[in-house]
N, C-alpha and C positions, 0 to 999 in steps of 0.2 A: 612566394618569399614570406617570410617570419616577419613581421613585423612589430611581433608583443615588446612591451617594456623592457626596455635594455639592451636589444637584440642588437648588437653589431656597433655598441655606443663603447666608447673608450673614456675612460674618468682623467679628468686631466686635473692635475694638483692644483691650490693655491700657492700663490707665490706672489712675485714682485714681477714687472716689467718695467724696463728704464725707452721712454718715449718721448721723442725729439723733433724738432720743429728746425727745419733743415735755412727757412729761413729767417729765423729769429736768433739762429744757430743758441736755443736753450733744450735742456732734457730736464726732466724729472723722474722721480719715481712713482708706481701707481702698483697699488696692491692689486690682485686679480683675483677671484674667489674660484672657487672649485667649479667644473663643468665638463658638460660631454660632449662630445665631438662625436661624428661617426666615423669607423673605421674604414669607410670605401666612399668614393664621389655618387653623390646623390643627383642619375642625369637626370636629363629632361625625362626620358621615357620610364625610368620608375617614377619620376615625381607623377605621371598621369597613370600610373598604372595603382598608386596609393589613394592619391587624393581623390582621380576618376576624371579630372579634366588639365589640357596641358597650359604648362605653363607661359605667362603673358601670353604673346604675339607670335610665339616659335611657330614655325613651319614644322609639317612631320616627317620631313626625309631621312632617312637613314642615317645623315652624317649627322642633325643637327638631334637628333636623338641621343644620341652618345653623349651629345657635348653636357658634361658637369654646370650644375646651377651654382651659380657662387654666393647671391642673396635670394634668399625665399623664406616664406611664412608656410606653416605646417595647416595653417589652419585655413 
């Protein structure tokens, strides 16, 4: 897999997000600066196939390989 600079990253605008506190029942608005996201889920089994060791505590079976990381560090 490609993994050189910008390879499969998606630019996502600056804009505004209105962000709510469901028990305070208040929202505001909150600027958001420009940044990239990737364009496909990042599992378990390429995050060790990049970094070279897997992530936290995961086991390595088939299913839980597949399963998408939803917080992680690149480094």
């Amino acid at each position: 897999m490609d993994v050189s600079a910008g390879a499969g990253l998606v630019l996502i605008p600056p804009g505004q997000v209105i962000l709510s506190d469901w028990q305070t029942q208040r929202s505001w608005l909150v600027e958001v600066a420009p940044y990239e996201l990737t364009a496909f889920p990042v599992t378990r089994a390429l995050y060790a196939e990049l970094i070279g060791r897997w992530p936290g505590s995961c086991c390595r079976s088939n299913h839980s390989a597949r399963l998408a990381l939803l917080i992680f560090d690149w480094s």
